[in-house]
N, C-alpha and C positions, 0 to 999 in steps of 0.2 A: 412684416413686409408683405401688404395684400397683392400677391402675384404669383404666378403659376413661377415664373424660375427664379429658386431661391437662393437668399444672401448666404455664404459662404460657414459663417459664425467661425473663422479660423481661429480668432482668440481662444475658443472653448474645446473648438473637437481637434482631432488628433493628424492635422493636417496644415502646412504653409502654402500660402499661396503663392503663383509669379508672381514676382516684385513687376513693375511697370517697365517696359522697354523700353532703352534710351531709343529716341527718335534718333531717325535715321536726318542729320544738318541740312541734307537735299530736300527741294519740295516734294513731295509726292503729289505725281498728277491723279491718280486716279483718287486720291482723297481729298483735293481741290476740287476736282468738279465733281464731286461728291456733296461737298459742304456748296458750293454752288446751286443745285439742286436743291437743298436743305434752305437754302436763304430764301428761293424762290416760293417753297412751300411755307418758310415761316410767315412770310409778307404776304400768302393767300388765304392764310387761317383766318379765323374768326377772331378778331382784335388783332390782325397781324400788327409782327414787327417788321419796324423800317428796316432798310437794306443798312444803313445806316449801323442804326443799335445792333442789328446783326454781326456785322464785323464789327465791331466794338467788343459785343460780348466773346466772339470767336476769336479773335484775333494772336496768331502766336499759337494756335490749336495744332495739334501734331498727334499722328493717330496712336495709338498703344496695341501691337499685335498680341499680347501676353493675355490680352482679357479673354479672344477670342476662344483659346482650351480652356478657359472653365466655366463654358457652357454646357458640357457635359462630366464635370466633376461636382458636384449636388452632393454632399455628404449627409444631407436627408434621405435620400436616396442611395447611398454608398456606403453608411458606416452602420456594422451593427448598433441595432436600440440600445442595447446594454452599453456598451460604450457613448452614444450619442449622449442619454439621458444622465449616465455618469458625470459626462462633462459640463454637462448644463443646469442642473437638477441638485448641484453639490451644499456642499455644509456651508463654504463660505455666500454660495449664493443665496440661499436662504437666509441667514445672517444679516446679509447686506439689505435683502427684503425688506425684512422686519423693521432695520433702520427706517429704512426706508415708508416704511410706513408710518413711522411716528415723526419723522420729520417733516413730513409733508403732509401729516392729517387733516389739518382742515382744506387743505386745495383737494385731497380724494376725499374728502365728506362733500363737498360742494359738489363736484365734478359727477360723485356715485348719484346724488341726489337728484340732477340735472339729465342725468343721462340712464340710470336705471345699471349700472355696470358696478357691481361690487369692487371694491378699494386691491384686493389682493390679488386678481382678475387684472387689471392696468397692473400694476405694478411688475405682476410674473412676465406681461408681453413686455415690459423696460427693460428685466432683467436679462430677459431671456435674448432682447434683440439689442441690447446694446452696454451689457452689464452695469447698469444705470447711470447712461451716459460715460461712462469709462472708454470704450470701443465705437466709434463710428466710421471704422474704413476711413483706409488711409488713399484710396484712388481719388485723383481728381475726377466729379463726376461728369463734367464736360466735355472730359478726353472719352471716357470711358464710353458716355453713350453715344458719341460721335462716331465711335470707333464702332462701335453693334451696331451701327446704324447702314455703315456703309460696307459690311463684309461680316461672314460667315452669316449664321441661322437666324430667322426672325427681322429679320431687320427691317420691315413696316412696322412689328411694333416697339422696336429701339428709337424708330424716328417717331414715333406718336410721343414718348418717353421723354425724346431730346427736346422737341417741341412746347412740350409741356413745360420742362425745366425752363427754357428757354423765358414762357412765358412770364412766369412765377418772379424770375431773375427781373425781365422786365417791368415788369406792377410793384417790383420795391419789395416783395415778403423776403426776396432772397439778395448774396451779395455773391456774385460768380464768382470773387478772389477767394482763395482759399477753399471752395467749396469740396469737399470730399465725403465719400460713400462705398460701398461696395460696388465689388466687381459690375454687376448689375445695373448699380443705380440705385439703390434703394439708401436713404440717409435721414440723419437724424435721430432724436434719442429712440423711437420706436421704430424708425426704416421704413418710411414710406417711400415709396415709388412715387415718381415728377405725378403726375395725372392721378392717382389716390391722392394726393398732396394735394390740386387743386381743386378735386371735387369734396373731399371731406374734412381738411384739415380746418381748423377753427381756431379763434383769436381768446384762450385763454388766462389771458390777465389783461385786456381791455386796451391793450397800446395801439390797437388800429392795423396789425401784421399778425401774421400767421405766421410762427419760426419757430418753425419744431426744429430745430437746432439750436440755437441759442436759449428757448424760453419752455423750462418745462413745464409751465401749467400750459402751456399750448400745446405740449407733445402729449403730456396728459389726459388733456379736454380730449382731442383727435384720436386719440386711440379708444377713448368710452365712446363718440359719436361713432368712430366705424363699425366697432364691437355692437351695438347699438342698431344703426341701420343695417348691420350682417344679419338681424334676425334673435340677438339676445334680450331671454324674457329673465325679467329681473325677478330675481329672488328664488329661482329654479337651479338645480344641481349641473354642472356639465357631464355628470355622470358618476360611477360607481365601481369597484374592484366587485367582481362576481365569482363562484364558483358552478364548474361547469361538469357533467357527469363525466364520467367514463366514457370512453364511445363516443362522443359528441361529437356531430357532425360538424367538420370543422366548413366543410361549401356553404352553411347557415351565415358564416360571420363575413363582415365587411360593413362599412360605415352608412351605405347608400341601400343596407338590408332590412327595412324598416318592419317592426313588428310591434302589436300589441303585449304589453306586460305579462297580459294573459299567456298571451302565446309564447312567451320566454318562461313563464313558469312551468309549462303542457312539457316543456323540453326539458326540463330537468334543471336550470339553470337557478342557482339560492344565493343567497349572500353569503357572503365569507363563512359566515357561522354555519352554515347549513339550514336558515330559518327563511320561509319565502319571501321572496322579494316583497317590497314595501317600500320602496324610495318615496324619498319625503318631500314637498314639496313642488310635487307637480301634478297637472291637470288630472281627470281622471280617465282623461281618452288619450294620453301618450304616448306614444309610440318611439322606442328603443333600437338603435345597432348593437351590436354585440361586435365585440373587436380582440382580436386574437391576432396580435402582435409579433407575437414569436411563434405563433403555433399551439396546439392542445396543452402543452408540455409546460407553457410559460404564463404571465398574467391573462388573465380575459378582464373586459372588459365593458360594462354596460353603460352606453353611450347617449346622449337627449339631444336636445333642439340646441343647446349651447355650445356642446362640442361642436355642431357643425359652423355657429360663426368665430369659434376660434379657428378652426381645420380651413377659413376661407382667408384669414388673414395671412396664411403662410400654405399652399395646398399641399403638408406632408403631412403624413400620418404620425412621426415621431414626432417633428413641430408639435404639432397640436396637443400632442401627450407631455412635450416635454411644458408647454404654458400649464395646461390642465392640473399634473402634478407638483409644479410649483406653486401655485397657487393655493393647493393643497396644503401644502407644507407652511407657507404662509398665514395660515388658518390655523395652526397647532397640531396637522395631520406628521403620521409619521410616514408616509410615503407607500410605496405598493409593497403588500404585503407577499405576495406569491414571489417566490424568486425566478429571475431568470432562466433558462434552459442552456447554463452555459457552465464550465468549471470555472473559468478565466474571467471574471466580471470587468468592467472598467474604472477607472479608476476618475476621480474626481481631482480638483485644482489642487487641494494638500498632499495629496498621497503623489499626485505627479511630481510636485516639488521633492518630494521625500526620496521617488525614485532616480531625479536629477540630482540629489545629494549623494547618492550612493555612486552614481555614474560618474559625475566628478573624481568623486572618492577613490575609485580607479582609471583614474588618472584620462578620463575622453576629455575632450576638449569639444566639449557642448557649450556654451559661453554661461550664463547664469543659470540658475536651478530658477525658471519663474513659471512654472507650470505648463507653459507651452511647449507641445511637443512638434517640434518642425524635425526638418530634416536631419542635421546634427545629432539631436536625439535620438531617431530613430534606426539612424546607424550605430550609433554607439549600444543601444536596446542591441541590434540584429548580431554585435559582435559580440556580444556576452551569450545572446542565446546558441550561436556558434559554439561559443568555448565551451558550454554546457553541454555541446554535441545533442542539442535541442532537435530535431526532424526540422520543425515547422519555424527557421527562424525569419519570422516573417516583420521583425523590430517594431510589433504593435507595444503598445503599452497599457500593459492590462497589471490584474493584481500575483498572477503566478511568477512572471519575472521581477515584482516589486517585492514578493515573498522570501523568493530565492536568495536576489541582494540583501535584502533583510538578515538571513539566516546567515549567510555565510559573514556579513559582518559583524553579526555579533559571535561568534564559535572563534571567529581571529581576535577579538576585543582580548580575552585572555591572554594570551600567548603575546599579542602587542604590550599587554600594560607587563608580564612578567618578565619580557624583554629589555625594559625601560629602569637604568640604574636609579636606585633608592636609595632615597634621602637618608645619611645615616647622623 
């Protein structure tokens, strides 16, 4: 989703979002002559739309106050890495990758060839922004950007957003019924935002429309031309797990801290192995970030020209890391080697379910074990970590309360199965 405010990814991390607010059956004047407003800027754009198509396409629109809080809940910005990448970065989604690679090989031979963006590169931004087509936000996006248009933060550029949509709807690429996206706006199998949509998307499979909703060789083509015009050079690494000395000055690190290879090996920083740097594959005047993520303590990082057009199509630091190392992983990597800086690591889609099986199991009424953790769950987590007279029960769901349930249900397995009359 190329935008500075990002899509929510609730399916994956550890958080539900407000469901949509029933409209209030009264008109609301101040979002009438809001969208009033909004008709007259549509009809003064460049190819405006009629007043006409305007209500047509609006018509029946009724604002959604719930979108408005989670302008500042950004769980790129809110959830620890370790859990962020946990949820995103898992077994099953690699798994599904790889299908995904072989099911669609020759449209990502074509599309890598055309546009210079390696096959497992597109596919990690599929997975990552819409678990390959699985997940596309369930808000309607017409209410949605309507709604940012006319109230709370930014809202000149929710109405450049709305506008855009608007256009898109009107040239035939889109069908307003039914359209849905995130909180934001952003939709589709890779979430683009209305105005990314109509500056860079592209018509891959030759039907004459651009519908990265319905057609994935167009959500596909679109994501290598962005990735592509963001500045990626093909066949160059987006970067490197490093080892960094003692003492390292951690004020050195940040994505925008550009330095010569040279000058990252003056500082002591090697490869994993201890042997000097040497990445493969790039210019011989390159120039590297260093990124320290969690701190001295946790992975470092050595970063190129490629991390920064992934870090543009979504601008969070773990975003970026989380495309990066799936990607990774997709390739036959086993993922970052340096552990975390944490006891409690995060837990991925099966181990979540595992831990929704044990919660059932005593008896919460969380509704299915499906790896998401909303709010149910994580009352039902905060009440076991009570019971365990925990300090900090703060009903995250990491791997020490998955361990615990673990242990104590298998230490009662015994004494349940010697309880249980035998067949004689």
């Amino acid at each position: 989703m190329p935008i500075l405010i990002t899509l929510g990814l609730a399916a994956a991390l550890a958080s539900t979002p407000a469901q949509p607010t029933a409209p209030d059956p009264g008109l609301d004047p101040a979002f009438s002559r809001c969208l009033a407003g909004l008709q007259a800027a549509a009809a003064a754009a460049s190819q405006g739309i009629s007043a006409d198509r305007f209500n047509e396409i609006t018509a029946d629109l009724t604002p959604d106050p719930s979108v408005l809080g989670l302008l500042d809940a950004q769980p790129e910005f809110t959830t620890p890495i370790w859990d962020y990448l946990a949820a995103l970065v898992d077994r099953q989604r690699v798994d599904d990758g790889r299908a995904m690679l072989q099911q669609h090989r020759d449209l990502l031979d074509r599309v890598s060839a055309q546009y210079g963006v390696d096959p497992t590169t597109i596919v990690a931004v599929w997975g990552v922004e819409s678990d390959y087509g699985r997940v596309f936000g369930k808000r309607p996006l017409l209410q949605s950007l309507a709604t940012l248009s006319c109230a709370g933060r930014r809202q000149a550029f929710f109405r450049g957003e709305l506008l855009a949509l608007l256009k898109l709807i009107d040239r035939g690429d889109l069908q307003a019924q039914g359209l849905t996206g995130s909180w934001a706006g952003a939709f589709g199998h890779t979430q683009f935002m209305p105005s990314t949509y109509a500056r860079i998307a592209v018509d891959g499979d030759g039907d004459g429309r651009r519908d990265l909703v319905g057609s994935i060789p167009d959500a596909l083509a679109s994501t290598a031309n962005y990735l592509k015009r963001a500045g990626w050079r093909s066949g160059e690494p987006w970067g490197m797990e490093v080892r960094i000395p003692a003492g390292f000055n951690a004020g050195l690190a940040g994505r925008t801290q550009r330095r010569a290879l040279a000058d990252w090996r003056a500082q002591g920083v090697t490869a994993l192995d201890g042997s000097a740097l040497a990445p493969a594959n790039l210019p011989a005047d390159a120039r590297a970030a260093l990124l320290l993520p969690a701190g001295n303590k946790g992975p470092a990082l050595l970063v190129f020209r490629n991390y920064d057009a992934i870090y543009s199509y979504n601008a969070a630091e773990s975003y970026a890391l989380a495309i990066a190392t799936l990607a990774d992983q997709l390739r036959g990597g086993n993922g970052l080697a340096t552990a975390w800086p944490t006891d409690d690591p995060g837990l991925g889609r099966d181990e979540r379910r595992q831990l929704q099986t044990l919660l059932l199991a005593r008896g919460h009424d969380i509704g299915s074990a499906d790896g998401m953790i909303g709010t149910a769950t994580r009352r039902a987590i905060q009440s076991e970590q009570q019971r365990l007279g925990w300090t900090n029960a703060d009903g995250r769901a990491g791997q020490r309360i998955l361990r615990t349930l673990q242990e104590e249900a298998a230490a009662a397995a015994p004494s349940v199965q010697k309880a249980l009359p035998q067949a004689r």
